[in-house]
C-alpha positions as CSV (number, residue, x, y, z in Angstrom):
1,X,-54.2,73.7,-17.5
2,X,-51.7,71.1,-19.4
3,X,-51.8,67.3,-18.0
4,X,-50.0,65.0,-19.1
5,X,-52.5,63.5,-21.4
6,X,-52.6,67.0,-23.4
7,X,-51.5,67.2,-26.6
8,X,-48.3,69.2,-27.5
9,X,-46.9,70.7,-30.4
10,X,-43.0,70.1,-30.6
11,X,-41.9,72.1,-33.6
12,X,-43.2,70.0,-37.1
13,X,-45.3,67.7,-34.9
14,X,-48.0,66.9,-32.5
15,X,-47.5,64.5,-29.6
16,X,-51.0,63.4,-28.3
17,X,-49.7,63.1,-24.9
18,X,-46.6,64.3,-22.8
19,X,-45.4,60.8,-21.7
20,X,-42.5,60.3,-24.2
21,X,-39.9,57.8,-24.1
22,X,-36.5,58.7,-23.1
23,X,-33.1,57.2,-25.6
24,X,-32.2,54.3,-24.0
25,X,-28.9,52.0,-25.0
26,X,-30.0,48.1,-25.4
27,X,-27.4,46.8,-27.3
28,X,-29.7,44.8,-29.4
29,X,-28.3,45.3,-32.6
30,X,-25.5,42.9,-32.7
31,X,-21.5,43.8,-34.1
32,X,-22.9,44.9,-37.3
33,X,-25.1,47.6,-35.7
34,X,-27.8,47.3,-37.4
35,X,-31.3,47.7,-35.9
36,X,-33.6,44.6,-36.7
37,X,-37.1,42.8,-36.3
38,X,-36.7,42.3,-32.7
39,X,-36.0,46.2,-32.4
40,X,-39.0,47.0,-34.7
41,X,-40.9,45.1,-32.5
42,X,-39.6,46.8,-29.2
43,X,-40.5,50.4,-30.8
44,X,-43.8,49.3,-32.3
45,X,-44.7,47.9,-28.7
46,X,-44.2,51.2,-27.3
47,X,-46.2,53.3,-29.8
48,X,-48.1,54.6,-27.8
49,X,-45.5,57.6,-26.1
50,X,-46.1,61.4,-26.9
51,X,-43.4,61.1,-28.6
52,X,-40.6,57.9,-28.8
53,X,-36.8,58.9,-29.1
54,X,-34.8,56.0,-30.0
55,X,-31.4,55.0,-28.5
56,X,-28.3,56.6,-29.1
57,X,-27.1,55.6,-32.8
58,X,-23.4,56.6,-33.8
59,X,-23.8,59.0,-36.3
60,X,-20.1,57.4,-38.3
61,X,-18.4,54.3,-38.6
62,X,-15.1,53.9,-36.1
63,X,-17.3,55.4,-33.1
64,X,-18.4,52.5,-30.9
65,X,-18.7,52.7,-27.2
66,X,-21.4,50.4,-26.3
67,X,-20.2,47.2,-28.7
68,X,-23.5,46.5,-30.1
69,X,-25.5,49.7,-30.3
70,X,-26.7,50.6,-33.6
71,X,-25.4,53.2,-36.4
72,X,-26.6,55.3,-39.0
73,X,-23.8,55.6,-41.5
74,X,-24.6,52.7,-44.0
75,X,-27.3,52.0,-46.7
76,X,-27.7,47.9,-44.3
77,X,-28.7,50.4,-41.6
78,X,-30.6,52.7,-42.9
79,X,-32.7,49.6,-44.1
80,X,-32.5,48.4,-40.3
81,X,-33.9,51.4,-39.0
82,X,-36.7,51.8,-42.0
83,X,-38.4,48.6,-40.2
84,X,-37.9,50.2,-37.0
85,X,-40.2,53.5,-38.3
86,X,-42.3,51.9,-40.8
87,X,-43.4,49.4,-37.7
88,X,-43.8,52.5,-35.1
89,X,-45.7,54.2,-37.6
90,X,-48.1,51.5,-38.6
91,X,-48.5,51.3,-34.1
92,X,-49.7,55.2,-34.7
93,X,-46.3,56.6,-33.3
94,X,-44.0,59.7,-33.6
95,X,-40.2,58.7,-33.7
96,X,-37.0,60.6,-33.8
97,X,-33.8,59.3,-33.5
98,X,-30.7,60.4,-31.0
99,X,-27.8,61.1,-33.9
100,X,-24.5,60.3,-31.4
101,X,-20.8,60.6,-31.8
102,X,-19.0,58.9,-28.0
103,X,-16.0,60.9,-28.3
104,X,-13.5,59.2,-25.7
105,X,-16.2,57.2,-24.6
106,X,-15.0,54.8,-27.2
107,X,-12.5,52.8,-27.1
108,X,-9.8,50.9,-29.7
109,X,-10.9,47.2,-28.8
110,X,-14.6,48.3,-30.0
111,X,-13.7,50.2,-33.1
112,X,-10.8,48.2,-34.7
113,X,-7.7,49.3,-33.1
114,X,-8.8,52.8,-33.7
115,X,-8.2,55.7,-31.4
116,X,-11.0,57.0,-29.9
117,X,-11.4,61.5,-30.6
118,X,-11.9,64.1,-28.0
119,X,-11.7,68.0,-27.3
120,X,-8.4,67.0,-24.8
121,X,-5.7,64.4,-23.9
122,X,-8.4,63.4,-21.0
123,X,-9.1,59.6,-20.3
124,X,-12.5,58.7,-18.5
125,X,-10.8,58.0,-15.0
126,X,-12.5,55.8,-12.4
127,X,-14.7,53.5,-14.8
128,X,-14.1,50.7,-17.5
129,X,-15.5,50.2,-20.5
130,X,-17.2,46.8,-21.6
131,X,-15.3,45.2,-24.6
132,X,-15.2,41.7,-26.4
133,X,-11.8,41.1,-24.1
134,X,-13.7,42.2,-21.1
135,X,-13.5,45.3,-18.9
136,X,-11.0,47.6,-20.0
137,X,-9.8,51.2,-18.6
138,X,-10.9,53.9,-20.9
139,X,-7.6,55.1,-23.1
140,X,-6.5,59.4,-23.5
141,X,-8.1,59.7,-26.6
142,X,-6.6,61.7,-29.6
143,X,-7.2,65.4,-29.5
144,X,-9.4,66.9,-31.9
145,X,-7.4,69.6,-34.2
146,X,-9.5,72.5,-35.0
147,X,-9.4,71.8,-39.0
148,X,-10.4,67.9,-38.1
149,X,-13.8,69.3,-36.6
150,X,-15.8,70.3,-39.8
151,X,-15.1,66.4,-40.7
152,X,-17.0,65.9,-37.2
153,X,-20.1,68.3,-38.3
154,X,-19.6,66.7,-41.5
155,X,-20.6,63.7,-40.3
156,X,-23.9,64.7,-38.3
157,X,-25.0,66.1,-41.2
158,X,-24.6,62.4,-43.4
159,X,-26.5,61.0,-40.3
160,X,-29.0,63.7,-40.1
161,X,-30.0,62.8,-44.0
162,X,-30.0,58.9,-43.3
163,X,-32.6,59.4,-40.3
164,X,-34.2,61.0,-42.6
165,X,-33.8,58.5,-45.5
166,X,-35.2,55.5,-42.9
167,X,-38.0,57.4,-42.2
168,X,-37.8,59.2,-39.2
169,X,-40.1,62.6,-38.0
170,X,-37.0,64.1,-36.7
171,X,-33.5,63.7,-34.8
172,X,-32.8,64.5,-31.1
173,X,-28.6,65.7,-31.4
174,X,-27.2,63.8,-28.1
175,X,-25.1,66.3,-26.5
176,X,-25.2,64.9,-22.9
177,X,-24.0,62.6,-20.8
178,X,-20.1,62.9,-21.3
179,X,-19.8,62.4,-25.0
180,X,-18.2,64.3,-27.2
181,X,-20.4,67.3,-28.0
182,X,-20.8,67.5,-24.2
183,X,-17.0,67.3,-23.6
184,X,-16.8,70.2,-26.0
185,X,-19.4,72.0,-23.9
186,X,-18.2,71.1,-20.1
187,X,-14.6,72.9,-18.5
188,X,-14.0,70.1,-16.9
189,X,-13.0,67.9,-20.0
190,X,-12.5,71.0,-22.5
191,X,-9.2,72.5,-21.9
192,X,-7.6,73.2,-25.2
193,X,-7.5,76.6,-26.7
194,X,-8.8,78.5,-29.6
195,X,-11.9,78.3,-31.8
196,X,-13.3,75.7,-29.6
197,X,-12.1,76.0,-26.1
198,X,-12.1,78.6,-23.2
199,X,-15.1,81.0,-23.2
200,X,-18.7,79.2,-23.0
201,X,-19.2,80.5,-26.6
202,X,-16.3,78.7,-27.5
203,X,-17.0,75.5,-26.0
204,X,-20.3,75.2,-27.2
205,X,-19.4,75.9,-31.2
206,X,-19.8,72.6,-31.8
207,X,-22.8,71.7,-30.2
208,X,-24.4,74.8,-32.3
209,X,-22.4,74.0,-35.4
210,X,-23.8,70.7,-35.5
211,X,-27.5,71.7,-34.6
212,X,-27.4,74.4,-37.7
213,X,-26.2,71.5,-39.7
214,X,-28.8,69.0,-39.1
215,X,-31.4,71.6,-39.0
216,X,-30.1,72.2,-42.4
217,X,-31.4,68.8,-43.6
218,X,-34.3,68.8,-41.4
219,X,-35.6,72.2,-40.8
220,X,-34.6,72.9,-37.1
221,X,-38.6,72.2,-35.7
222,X,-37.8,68.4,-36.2
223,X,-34.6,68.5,-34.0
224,X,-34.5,68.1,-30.7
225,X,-31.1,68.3,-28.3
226,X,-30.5,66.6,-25.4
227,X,-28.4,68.0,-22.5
228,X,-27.1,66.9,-18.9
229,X,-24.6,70.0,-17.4
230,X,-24.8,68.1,-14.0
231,X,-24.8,64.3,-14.9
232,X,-20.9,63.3,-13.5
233,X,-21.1,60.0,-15.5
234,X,-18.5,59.5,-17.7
235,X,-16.1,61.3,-15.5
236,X,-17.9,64.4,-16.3
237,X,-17.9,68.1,-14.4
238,X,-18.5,72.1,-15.5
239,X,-17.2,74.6,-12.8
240,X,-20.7,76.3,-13.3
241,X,-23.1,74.2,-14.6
242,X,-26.3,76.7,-13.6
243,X,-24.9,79.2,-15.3
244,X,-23.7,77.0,-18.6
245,X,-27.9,76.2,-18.5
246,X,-28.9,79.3,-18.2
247,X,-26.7,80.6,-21.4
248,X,-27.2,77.5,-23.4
249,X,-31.1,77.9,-22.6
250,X,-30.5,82.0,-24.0
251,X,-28.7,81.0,-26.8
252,X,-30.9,78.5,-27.8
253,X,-33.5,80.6,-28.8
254,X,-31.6,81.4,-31.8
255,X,-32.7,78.1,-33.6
256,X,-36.6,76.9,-33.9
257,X,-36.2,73.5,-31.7
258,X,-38.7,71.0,-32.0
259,X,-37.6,70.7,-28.1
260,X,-34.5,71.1,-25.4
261,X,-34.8,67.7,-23.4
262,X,-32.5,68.2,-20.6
263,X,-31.9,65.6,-17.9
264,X,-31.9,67.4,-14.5
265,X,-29.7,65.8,-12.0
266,X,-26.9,63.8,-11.7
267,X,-27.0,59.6,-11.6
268,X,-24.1,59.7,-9.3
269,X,-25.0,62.0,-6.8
270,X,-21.8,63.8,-7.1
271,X,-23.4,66.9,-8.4
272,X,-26.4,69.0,-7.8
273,X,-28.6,72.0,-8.0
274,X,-31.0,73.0,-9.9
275,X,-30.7,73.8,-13.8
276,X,-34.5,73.3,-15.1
277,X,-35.7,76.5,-13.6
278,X,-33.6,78.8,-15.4
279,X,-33.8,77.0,-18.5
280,X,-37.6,77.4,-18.1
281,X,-36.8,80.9,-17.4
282,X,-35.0,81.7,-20.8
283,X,-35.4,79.5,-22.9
284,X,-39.1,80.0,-25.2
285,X,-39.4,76.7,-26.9
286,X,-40.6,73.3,-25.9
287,X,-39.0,72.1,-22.5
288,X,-38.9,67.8,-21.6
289,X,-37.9,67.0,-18.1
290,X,-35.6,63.7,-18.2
291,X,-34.5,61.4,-14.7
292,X,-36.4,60.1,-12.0
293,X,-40.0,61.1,-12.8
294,X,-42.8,59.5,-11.5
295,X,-46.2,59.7,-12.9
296,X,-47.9,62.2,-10.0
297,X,-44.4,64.1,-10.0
298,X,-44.3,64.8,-14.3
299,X,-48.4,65.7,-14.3
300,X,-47.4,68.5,-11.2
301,X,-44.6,69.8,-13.3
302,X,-46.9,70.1,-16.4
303,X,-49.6,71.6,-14.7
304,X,-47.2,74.0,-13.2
305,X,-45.6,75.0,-16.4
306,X,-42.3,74.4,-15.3
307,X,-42.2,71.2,-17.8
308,X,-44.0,70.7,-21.3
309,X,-43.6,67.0,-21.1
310,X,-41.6,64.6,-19.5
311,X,-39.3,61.7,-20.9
312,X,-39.5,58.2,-18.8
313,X,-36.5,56.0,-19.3
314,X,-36.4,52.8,-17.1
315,X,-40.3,52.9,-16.5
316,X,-41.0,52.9,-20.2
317,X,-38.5,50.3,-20.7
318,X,-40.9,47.8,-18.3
319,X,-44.2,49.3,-19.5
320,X,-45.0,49.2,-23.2
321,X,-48.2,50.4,-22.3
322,X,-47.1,53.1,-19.9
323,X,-49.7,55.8,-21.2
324,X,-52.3,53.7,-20.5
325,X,-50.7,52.5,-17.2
326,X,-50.5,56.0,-15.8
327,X,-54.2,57.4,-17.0
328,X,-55.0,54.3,-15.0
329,X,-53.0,54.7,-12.4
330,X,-52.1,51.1,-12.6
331,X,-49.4,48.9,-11.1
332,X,-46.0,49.5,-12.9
333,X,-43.9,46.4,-14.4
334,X,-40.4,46.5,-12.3
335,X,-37.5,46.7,-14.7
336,X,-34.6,43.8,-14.7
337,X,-31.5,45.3,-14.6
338,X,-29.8,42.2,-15.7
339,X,-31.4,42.2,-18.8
340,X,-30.5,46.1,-19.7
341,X,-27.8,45.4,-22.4
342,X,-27.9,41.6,-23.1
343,X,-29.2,39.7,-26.4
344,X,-32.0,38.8,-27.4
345,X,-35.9,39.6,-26.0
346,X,-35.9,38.5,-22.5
347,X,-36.1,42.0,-20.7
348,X,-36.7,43.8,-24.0
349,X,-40.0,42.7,-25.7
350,X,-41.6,40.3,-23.6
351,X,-42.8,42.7,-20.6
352,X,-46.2,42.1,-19.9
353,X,-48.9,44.9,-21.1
354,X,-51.3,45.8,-18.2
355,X,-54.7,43.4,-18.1
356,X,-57.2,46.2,-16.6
């Protein structure tokens, strides 16, 4: 029976244990987005995980939606991120690296006056976006034309071979979370027509055209995708988000993943159900479980089978030495919300690692 301190094989490599660290947005890599010493040391101190996916990193220049999050499109950053790897791998750790375009999550006062890209004229409604001027409503963002799109895949691809290039053991495609492979993939934002809209295989051509084209560089069992079909943030909603799983899952099986990380519920509460089961029901390759997890709750799954391994967000983010803290069953490290996404190491590397 699998626990959670099991090894696992995820395509190319072997995680010794199924505690992996979920992508998680910091911000700590200033307005020239590049990642840095205190980010090496953040990863390194975290070593530990299955398997550690770092944060989502726009994948081209002109895509901002978090103001200091780092990139991937420059030789300065793929330098940045070398130190980030080389220091994780000297710790004994596995990293791969979210590749991330924010569609109209993006916004001009971020990105130099430039419009932010999406599948349709549809602005994020109901939220603002943090900017050097402040809080700002999210603008309509320009609508993808069908022959502007290979530019998009393009560009995945570039990142793809820069991850590669700083020394990563694979890429994890972000297509959740309302950005714009997921507002490809959802009806609720997708409503244009043709090659790219409509029918479910429409609406997920992009999502698959830009999995074959990293797989390209990588070899498709060091790339893993990450999907949400009921997370509303963002302003985000599919008419039939069990059955968008349950295809996406089918049509998965077409590529060699290294894994499908899939986040199972919805942070606002405005949607729910349940998508994992028949995911686990079609879909034959490696399957993480993402939101909400506690320790007893992930071990359950695994030794169900319904999960392979589970990624911990917020909990990893407190606990470097969350491996350890679970075999233990020691006494978490409460996050500090406050801290999430400012400068600097207060709330980022200076969490305490457990004394037992």
């Amino acid at each position: 029976m699998p626990t959670l301190f099991s090894e696992l094989r995820c395509g190319a490599i072997t995680a010794p244990n199924r505690i992996f660290m979920a992508p998680l947005t910091r911000c700590r890599a200033g307005d020239t987005h590049i990642a840095n010493d205190l980010m090496a040391e953040h990863y390194a101190q975290r070593a530990s995980a299955g398997l550690l996916i770092a944060e989502a990193t726009m994948a081209m220049e002109g895509n901002s939606a978090f103001w200091m999050e780092p990139g991937i499109y420059s030789t300065p950053q793929v330098a940045g991120w070398k130190k980030v790897t080389d220091a994780v791998h000297a710790a004994g750790g596995r990293i791969f690296l979210q590749v991330w375009h924010g569609g109209r999550a993006c916004h001009p006062l971020l990105n130099g006056g430039r419009q932010p890209v999406g599948a349709s004229a549809l602005a994020i409604a109901g939220d603002e976006v943090h900017t050097p001027e402040g809080k700002k409503p999210y603008v309509v963002p320009h609508v993808l034309a069908d022959e502007e799109i290979p530019a998009i895949v393009a560009g995945f691809r570039a990142a793809a071979m820069n991850a590669k290039s700083a020394g990563f053991d694979g890429i994890e495609v972000h297509g959740a979370n309302g950005y714009l492979l997921d507002q490809f993939l959802r009806d609720g934002t997708n409503k244009r027509e043709g090659a790219y809209g409509g029918s479910l295989e429409n609406r997920a051509r992009l999502m698959l055209e830009v999995l074959r084209a990293v797989s390209e560089v990588w070899g498709s069992d060091r790339v893993g995708l990450r999907i949400s079909p009921l997370n509303s943030y963002n302003d985000m909603i599919d008419s039939d988000p069990v059955w968008l799983a349950t295809w996406l899952a089918t049509r998965l099986n077409d590529f060699n993943l290294a894994y499908l990380h899939v986040m199972r519920g919805d942070f606002l509460g405005k949607q729910s159900g349940d998508v994992l089961t028949p995911i686990r029901a079609n879909y034959r390759g490696t399957l993480i479980g993402n939101m909400g997890y506690t320790a007893n709750e992930a071990e359950a799954a695994i030794n169900d089978r319904k999960l392979d391994a589970v990624a911990f967000g917020t909990a990893f983010l407190a606990n470097p030495d969350l491996p350890a803290r679970c075999k233990a069953k020691a006494p978490l490290n409460q996050p500090n919300p406050e801290t999430f996404y400012t400068p600097g190491a207060a709330g980022y590397t200076d969490y305490p690692v457990w004394q037992g």
